[in-house]
C-alpha positions, 0 to 999 in steps of 0.5 A: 948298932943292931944286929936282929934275927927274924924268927917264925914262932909257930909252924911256919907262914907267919908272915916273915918275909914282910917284916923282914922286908920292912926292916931291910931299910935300916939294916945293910946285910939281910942273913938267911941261915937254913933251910932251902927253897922249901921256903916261901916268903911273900911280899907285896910292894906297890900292890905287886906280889913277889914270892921268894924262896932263896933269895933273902927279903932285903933284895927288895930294899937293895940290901946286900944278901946273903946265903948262909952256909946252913942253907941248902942250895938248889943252884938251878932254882936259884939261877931261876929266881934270880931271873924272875927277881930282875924281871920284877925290875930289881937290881941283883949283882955280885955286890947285892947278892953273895953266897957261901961257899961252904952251902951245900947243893941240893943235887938231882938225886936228892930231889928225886929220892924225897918223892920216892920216899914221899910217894912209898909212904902212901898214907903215912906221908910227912908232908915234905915238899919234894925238893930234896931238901931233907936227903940233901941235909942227910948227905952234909951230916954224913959227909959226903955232900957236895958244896959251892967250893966244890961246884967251882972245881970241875975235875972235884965235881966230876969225881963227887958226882959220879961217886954219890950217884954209884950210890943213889943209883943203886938206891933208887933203882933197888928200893923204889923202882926208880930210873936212874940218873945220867952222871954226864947229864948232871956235870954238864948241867951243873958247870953251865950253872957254876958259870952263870953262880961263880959270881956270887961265891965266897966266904960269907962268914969273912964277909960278914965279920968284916961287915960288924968290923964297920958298924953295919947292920944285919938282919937274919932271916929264918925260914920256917917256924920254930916248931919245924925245928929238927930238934925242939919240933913236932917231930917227925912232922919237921924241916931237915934244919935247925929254925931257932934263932940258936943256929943264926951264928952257926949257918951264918958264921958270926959269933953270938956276941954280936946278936941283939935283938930276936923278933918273933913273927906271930900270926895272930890265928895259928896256921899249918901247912901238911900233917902234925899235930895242931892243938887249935885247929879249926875244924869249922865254920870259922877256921874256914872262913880264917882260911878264905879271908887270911888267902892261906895257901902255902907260898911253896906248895900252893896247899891249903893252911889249916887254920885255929886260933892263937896257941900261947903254948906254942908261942911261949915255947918259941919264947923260950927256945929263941930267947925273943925280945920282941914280937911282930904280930901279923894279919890281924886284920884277918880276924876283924868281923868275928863276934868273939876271939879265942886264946889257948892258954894251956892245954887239958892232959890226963885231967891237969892243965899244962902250960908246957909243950909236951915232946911226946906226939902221943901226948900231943895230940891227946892234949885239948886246949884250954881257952880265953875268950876276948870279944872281937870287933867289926871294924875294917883295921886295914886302913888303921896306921897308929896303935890308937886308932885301933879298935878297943877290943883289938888293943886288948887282943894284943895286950893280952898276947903281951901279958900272956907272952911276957913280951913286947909287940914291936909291929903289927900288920894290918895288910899285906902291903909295907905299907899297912903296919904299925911300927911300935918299936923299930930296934933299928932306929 
């Protein structure tokens, strides 16, 4: 029996979704354990696209999903997405989707003061995506958010609404500017979506240890990558939650005995969504044209990923923060047709090399980084589906991951079809 969790290893768009849609087949329960519909997970199944942002990947595979009770829920994104999933002509019920009855939800207030604040910023934004998700997290850790058992109780509901929004009220309308928002209008919103939900609630972490009780198989989904975490990022330029594989147990509520296995998703350039620091970044010819060939548009937002080459700082930082056993490296077909690659080994900082992540943003971004050449190669490896048939010259790409990493590639995307990988190793089977 294999329980894994999936994990991004850089800052997020590494291309879990995929994977984790590729291993659904042989897991029984898909896990997402944080975050909120700030997520973006692309899959392409049958030359047909499906983005979700909630909904675990394994829905694809007909697995049972699961929203854990360290995601942060927008129950009317939520209904929406589960709309758009039947209208792609895939079953979801009760049976195919549970959600924790202990998730927050992401109100209307939360949402509106992240764009506030967003907006009052000007040119010293974070870059967040607007949809409440930060200020949602704030309410939960001072205690006074709003959950799912919460939402099943009108008279409960009714009572935390009109509380939480003397506040917000007050907030928005004194410190932005801002309209205020209807408590009425809320409630009533809210109860038509606690009916169409209702379905789905329970008490996943119940669910769950019942389900390793019986021998099955899960799978965890994260979102985001490691170097958004809240505490182990490039903070501020962060998500509002714990992305490391750490908090798998504590937003999904099994214990950590039953983990075996943390892949980590490495895309096989480095990408990044917003501001912050990024060591590698391209600023030219080539980090433009990774940008076109890769499609590197954020899956939430639409904005343009900025794009460098391969940092093994970061990557060895995910290593150790994750404790990974194996990696997934994707789109490497993407860099097929450049004359030469680069790997950052270490950075230069105050006139000493360093192999170490530096907490400081000041030091951060002063760092440069020291590079690897390796030769590339000119050949269309989309078509490729054994690790033999690959180009000399790729192989040796990733061997050098490997060696730099000290960690064993499992999978390699060639494509963003599930059809276009090579499985090395599946812990699954």
């Amino acid at each position: 029996m294999a329980n894994i969790i999936i994990i991004g290893t850089q800052w997020g768009d590494e291309g879990k979704g995929k994977v984790v849609d590729l291993l659904a087949e042989h897991a029984d329960c898909v896990v997402r354990f944080q975050g909120g519909n700030n997520a973006g997970h692309t899959m392409v199944v049958d030359g047909k696209q499906i983005i979700s942002h909630i909904i675990p990947s394994g829905i694809l595979q007909g697995k049972t999903c699961i929203i854990g009770n360290g995601v942060v829920v927008d129950p009317l994104v939520l209904a929406e997405e589960i709309d758009y999933i039947r209208s792609m002509g895939i079953e979801i019920n009760e049976d195919k989707l549970k959600i924790s009855d202990k998730a927050h939800l992401i109100m209307p207030y939360h949402t509106k003061i992240d764009l506030a604040r967003e907006e009052s910023k000007g040119e010293n934004k974070i870059g967040t995506t607007g949809r409440g998700i930060g200020p949602c997290y704030e309410d939960k850790a001072a205690r006074r958010g709003i959950r799912f058992i919460d939402l099943l109780d009108p008279q409960e509901f009714e009572e935390k609404v009109k509380k939480a929004l003397e506040e917000k009220n007050r907030y928005l309308e004194a410190f932005f500017s801002a309209d205020t928002l209807d408590a009425e209008s809320i409630i009533n919103q809210y109860r038509e979506l606690a009916d169409k939900l209702a379905p789905y609630v329970t008490d996943t972490s119940v669910f769950l240890n019942q389900a390793l009780k019986n021998n099955q198989q899960l799978l965890f989904e994260g979102a985001q990558g490691t170097h958004l975490d809240i505490e182990h990022g490039t903070y501020p330029f962060v998500t509002s939650s714990n992305t490391v594989a750490g908090n798998a147990c504590c937003g999904s509520g099994v214990g950590p005995q039953a983990i075996t296995g943390v892949i980590g998703i490495v895309k096989a350039y480095t990408t990044r969504v917003g501001r912050g620091p990024f060591p590698t970044e391209l600023l030219d010819d080539i980090g433009d044209a990774i940008q076109e060939k890769g499609a590197e548009f954020g899956a939430t937002t639409g904005r343009r990923r900025r794009c460098g080459w391969l940092d093994m700082v970061v990557l060895n930082n995910s290593a150790r923060l994750n404790g990974l056993t194996g990696l997934a490296i994707t789109k490497l077909d993407v860099l097929g047709g450049l004359d030469s690659l680069e790997i950052c080994t270490g950075y230069e900082l105050d006139g000493n090399t360093i192999q170490y992540f530096p907490s400081s943003l000041k030091k951060l971004e002063a760092c440069r980084p020291v590079y690897e050449t390796l030769p590339g190669w000119e050949e269309d490896i989309s078509v490729v589906r054994a690790f033999d048939d690959l180009p000399q010259n790729a192989k040796n790409y990733l061997k050098r991951i490997e060696e730099l990493s000290e960690i064993p590639i499992k999978i390699v995307s060639v494509g963003p079809g599930r059809e276009e990988t090579i499985v090395l190793e599946n812990d699954f089977v």
